[in-house]
C-alpha positions in Angstrom: -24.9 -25.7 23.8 -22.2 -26.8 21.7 -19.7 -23.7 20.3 -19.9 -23.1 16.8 -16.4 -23.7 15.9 -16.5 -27.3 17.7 -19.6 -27.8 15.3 -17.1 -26.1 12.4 -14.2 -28.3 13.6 -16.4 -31.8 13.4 -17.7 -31.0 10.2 -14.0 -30.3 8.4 -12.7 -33.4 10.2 -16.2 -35.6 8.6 -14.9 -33.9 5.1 -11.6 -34.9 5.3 -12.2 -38.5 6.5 -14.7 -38.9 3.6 -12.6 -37.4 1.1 -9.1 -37.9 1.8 -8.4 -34.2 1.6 -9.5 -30.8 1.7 -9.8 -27.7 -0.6 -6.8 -25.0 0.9 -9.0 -23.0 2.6 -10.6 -25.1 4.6 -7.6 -27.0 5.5 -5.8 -23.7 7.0 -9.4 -23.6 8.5 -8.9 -27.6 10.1 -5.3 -26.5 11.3 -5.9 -23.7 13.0 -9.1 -25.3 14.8 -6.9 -28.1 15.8 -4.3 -26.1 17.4 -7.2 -24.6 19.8 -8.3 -28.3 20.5 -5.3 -30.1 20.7 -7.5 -32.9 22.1 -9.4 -33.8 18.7 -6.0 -33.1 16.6 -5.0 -36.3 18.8 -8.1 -38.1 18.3 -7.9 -37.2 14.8 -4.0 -38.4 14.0 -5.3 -41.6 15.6 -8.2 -42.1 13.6 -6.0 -41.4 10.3 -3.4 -44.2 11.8 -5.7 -46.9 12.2 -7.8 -45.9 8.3 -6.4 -47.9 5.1 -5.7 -44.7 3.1 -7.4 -46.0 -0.4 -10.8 -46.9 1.7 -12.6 -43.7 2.2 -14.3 -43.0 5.2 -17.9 -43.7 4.8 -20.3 -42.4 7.5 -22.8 -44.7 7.4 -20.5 -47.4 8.9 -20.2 -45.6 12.4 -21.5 -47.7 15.1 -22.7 -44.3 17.1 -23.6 -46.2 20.3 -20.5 -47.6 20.4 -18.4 -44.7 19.5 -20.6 -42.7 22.2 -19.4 -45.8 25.0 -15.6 -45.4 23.6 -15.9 -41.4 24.3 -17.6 -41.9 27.8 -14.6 -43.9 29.0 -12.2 -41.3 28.3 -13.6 -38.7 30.7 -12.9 -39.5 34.0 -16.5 -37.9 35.9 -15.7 -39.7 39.2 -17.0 -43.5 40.4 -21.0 -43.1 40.1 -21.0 -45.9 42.4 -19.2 -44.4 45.4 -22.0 -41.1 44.8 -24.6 -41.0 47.2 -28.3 -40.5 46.2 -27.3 -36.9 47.8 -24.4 -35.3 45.6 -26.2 -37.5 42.2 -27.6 -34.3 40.6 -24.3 -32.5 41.2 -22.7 -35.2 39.6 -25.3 -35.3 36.9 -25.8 -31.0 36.1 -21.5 -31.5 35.8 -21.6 -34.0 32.8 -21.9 -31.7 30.2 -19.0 -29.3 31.6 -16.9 -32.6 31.7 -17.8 -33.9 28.2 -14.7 -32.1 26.6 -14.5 -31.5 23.0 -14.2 -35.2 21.5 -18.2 -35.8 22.7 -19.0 -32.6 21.0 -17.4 -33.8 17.5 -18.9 -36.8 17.4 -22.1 -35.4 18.0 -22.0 -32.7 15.5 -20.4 -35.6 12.9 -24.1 -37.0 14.3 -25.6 -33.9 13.2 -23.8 -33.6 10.0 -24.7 -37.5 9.4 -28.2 -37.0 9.9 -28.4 -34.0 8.0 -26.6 -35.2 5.0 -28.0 -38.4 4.9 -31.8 -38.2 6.2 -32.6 -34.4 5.9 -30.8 -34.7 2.0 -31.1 -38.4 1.4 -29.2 -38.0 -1.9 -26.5 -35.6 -2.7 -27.2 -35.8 -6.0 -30.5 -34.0 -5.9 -30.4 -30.4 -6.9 -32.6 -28.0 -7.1 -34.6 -27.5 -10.8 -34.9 -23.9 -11.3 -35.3 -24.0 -15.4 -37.5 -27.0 -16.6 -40.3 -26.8 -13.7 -39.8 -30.1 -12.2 -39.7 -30.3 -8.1 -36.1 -31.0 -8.1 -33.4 -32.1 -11.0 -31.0 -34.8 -10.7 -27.2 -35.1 -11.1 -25.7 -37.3 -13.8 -23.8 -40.4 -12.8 -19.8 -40.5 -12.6 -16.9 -43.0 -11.8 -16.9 -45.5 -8.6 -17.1 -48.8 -7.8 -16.6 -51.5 -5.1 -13.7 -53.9 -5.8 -13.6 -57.2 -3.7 -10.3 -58.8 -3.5 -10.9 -63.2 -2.7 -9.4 -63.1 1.5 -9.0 -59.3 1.7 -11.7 -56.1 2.7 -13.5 -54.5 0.1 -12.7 -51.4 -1.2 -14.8 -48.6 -2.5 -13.2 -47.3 -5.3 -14.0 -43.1 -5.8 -11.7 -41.1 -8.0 -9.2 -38.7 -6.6 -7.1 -36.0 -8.3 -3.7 -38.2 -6.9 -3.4 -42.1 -7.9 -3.9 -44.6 -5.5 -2.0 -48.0 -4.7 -4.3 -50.9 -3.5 -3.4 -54.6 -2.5 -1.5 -56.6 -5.1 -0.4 -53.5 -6.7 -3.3 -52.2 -8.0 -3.6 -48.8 -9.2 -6.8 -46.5 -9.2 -5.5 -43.2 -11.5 -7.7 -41.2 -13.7 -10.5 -42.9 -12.9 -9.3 -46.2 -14.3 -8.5 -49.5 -12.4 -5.1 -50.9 -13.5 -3.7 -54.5 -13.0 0.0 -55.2 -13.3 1.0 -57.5 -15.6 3.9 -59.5 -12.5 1.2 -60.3 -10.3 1.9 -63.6 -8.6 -0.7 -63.9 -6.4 -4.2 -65.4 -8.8 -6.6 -64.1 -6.4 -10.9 -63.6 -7.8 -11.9 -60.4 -7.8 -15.1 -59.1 -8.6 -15.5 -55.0 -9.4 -19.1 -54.1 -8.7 -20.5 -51.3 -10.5 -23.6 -49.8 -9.1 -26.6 -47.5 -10.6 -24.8 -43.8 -11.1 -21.6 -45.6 -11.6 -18.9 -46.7 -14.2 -15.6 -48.3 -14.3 -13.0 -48.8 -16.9 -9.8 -51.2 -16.2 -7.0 -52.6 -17.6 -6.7 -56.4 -16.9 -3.3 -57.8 -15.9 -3.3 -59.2 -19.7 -3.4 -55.9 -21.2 -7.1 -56.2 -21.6 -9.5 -53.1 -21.3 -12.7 -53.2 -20.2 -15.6 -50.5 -19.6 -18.4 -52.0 -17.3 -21.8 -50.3 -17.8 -23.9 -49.1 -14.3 -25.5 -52.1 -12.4 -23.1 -54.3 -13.6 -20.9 -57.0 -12.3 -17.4 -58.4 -13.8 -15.3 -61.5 -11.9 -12.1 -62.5 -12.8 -8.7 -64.0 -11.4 -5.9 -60.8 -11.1 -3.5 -63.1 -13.4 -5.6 -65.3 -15.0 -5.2 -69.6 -16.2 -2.8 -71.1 -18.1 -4.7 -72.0 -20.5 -7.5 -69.8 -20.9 -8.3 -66.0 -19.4 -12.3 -66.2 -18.5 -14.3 -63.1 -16.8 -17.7 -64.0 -15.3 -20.2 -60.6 -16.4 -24.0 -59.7 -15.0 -25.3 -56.2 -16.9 -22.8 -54.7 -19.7 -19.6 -53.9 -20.3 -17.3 -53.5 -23.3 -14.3 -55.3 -24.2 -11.3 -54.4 -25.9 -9.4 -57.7 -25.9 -5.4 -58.0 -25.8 -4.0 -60.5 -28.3 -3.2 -64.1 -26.5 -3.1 -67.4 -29.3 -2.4 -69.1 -26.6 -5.2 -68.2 -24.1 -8.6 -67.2 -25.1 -10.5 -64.8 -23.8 -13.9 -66.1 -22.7 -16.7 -64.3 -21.6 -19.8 -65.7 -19.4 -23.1 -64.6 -19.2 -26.7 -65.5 -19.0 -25.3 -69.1 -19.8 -23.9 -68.7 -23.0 -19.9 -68.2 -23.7 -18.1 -65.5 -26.1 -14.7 -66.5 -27.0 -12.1 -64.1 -28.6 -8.6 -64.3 -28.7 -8.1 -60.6 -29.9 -11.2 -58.1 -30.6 -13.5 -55.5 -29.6 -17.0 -56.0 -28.6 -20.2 -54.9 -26.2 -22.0 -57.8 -23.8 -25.6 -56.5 -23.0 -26.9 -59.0 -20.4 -29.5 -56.9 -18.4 -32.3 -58.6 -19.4 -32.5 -62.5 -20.3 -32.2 -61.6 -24.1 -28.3 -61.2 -24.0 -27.2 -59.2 -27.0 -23.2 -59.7 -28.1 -22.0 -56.8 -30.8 -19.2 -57.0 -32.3 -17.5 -53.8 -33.4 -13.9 -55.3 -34.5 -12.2 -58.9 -35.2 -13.9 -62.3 -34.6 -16.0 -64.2 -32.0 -17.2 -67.9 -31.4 -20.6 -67.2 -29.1 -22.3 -70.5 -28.1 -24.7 -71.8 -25.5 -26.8 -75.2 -24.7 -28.4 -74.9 -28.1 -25.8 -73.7 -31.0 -22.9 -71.8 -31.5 -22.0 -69.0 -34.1 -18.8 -67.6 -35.6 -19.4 -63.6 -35.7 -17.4 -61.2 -37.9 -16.9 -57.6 -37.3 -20.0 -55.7 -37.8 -22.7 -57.9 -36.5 -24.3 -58.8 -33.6 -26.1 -62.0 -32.3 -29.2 -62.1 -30.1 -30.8 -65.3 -28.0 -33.7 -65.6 -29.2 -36.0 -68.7 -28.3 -33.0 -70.2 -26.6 -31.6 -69.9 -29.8 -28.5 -67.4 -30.9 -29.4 -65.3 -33.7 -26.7 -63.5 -35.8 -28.0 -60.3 -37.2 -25.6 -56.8 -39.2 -24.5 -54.6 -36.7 -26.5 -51.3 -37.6 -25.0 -48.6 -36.4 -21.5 -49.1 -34.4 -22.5 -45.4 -32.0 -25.0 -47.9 -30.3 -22.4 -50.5 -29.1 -19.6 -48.0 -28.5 -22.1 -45.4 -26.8 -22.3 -45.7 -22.9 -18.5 -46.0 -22.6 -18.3 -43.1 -24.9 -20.5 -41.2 -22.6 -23.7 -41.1 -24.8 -27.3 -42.0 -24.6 -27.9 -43.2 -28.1 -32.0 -44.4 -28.4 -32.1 -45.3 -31.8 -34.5 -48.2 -32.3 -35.0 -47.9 -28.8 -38.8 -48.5 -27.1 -40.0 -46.3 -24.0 -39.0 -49.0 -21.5 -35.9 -49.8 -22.5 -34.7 -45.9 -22.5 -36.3 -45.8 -19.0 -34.2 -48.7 -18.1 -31.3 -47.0 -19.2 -32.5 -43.6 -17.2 -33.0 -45.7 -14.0 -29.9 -47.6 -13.8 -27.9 -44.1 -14.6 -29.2 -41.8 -12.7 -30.0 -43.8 -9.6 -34.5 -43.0 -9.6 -37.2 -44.9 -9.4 -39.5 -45.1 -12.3 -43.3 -44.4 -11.7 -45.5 -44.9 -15.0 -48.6 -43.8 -14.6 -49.8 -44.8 -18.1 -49.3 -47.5 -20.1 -46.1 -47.9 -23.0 -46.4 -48.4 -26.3 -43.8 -50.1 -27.7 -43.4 -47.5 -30.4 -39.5 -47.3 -31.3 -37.4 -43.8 -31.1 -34.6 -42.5 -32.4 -32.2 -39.7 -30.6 -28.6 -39.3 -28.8 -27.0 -37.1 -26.2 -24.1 -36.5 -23.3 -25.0 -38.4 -20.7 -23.3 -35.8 -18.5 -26.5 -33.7 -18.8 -28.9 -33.4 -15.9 -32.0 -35.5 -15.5 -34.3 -32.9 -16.1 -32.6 -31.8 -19.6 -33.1 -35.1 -20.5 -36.5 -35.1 -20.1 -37.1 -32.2 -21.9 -35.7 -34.1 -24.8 -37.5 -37.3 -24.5 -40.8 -34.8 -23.7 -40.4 -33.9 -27.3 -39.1 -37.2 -29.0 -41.6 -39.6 -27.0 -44.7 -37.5 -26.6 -44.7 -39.0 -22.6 -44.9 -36.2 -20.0 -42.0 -37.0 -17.9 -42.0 -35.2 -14.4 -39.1 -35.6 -11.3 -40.2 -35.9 -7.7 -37.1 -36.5 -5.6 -35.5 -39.3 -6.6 -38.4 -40.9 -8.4 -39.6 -40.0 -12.3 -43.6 -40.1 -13.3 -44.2 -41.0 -16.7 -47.7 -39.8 -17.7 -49.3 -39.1 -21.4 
């Protein structure tokens, strides 16, 4: 039976590998459970030696039979060979008072794995005890994963203190920044998964806010003679000013060129919708091309790229400003939006009409507030069953 303070000890050591530090409780906690086993404070310097400091440590990499192996072979239990049939069980009833304390950690991190991870397959679920559904569901927040051309990725999860990455990179606030001196012209892509977004500042002074389930490749210091970023899903972009280089965006085969502006690339879905919110763009594909001026947007429609007024600016500027904004918005398309940010499966049990709404709100409120908003605006009963949403009349 494993002591509870081993189980204690393995579980603060899991936190602070994840995390990269712990509240000051529980590290007084760690420290003083490390001085009564000095054998895992060893294990643990060594393990924080041999970690790159900006990756956190993710649980689900382990390779448990082959960190059970590399424990074995530091407990010296005698040559099992040289045994003889008679003294076996001896030998065997012994194993778990030999063990020591390093086996005992990495089975409770087991434990703690399994639990977190199987048990709870998303932290993010929490229980609902206001708008009757089984469970609610946490809004999204910053992270990404950046991937540097020659180098290993990196998952990018904001801390309170910045942090440097290759080239010079800097994660702080929540915000990827590229120095401007970078000599090495490396591809990177940043990919932004469902619960997820990720503003950055390009090494040209460009800023850019990439929407959940979205993609965004660029070289760190860009061409001589033209700075081009590769997108899949959305993003905004506010553009530095560069005569000499335009800034090209591609996506869903058709280019947007800008040398100095501000606009929103929605390429979810084949009908790729460009708004432009400040300055002037030149969008073209195989078919046609069209100059856009501040205040419209352009739409592909038939192969074809249609320029159209920009409505209402909220809707372009929204998801980077941390709204939901529905207006002129069908049932699918806000369920879209609801899957991709908070990470659940859609279930409609009914057909959707195709009826258009109009609403707004924080997209920092739980799943299941939203629903009692859309319960009222849509008319669709909208009911949350672990990670998965059923949309009934």
């Amino acid at each position: 039976m494993i002591e509870t303070d081993k189980i204690i000890l393995a579980e603060l050591i899991a936190l602070l590998l994840k995390d990269g530090e712990l509240p000051s409780d529980k590290e007084v906690q760690l420290k003083e459970l490390l001085q009564k086993y000095p054998g895992a404070r060893d294990s643990l310097r060594n393990r924080l030696s041999n970690t790159d400091i900006y990756v956190p440590f993710d649980l689900h990499s382990i390779d448990l039979n082959k960190e059970w192996l590399i424990t074995q072979s530091k407990f010296t239990i005698g040559d099992a060979a040289s045994q003889s049939k008679k003294n076996y069980s001896s030998l065997n009833r012994s194993w778990y008072k030999t063990i020591g304390i390093a086996a005992a950690i990495l089975l409770a991190v087991t434990l703690l794995w399994h639990r977190q991870h199987i048990e709870k397959p998303a932290g993010y679920l929490i229980p609902d005890k206001v708008y009757g559904h089984k469970n609610d569901v946490l809004p999204g927040g910053t992270g990404a994963i950046l991937k540097i051309e020659g180098k290993k990725e990196i998952k990018l999860v904001e801390k309170k203190t910045a942090q440097v990455l290759p080239q010079g990179i800097e994660l702080k606030n929540g915000r990827l920044i590229y120095p401007s001196n970078l000599t090495e012209n490396l591809k990177n892509t940043l990919v932004v998964p469902t619960r997820s977004t990720m503003m950055l500042t390009l090494s040209d002074g460009t800023k850019v806010w990439v929407n959940s389930a979205s993609e965004l490749t660029y070289k760190t210091a860009f061409d001589k003679k033209e700075r081009r970023v590769k997108l899949k899903g959305e993003a905004y972009f506010e553009v530095a000013k560069d005569a000499r280089r335009p800034f090209i965006v591609e996506t869903n085969n058709i280019n947007i060129q800008a040398i100095g502006t501000a606009f929103n690339v929605n390429s979810y879905q084949e009908t790729t919708k460009v708004s432009l919110t400040e300055g002037k763009l030149k969008v073209s594909n195989d078919e046609n091309e069209i100059y856009m001026q501040a205040g419209s947007e352009t739409e592909i429609i038939n192969k074809k790229l249609k320029n159209f007024p920009l409505v209402n600016k909220a809707e372009a500027t929204a998801f980077k400003d941390g709204i939901f904004y529905f207006k002129n918005k069908n049932m699918q398309q806000i369920l879209d939006e609801l899957s991709r940010w908070y990470g659940i499966k859609v279930d409609c049990k009914t057909p959707l009409n195709n009826e258009r709404y109009e609403g707004s709100i924080k997209r920092d409120v739980t799943l299941g507030e939203l629903c009692d908003l859309l319960k009222d605006l849509t008319g669709y009963k909208l009911t949350i069953n672990d990670d998965k949403l059923i949309v009934n009349r």
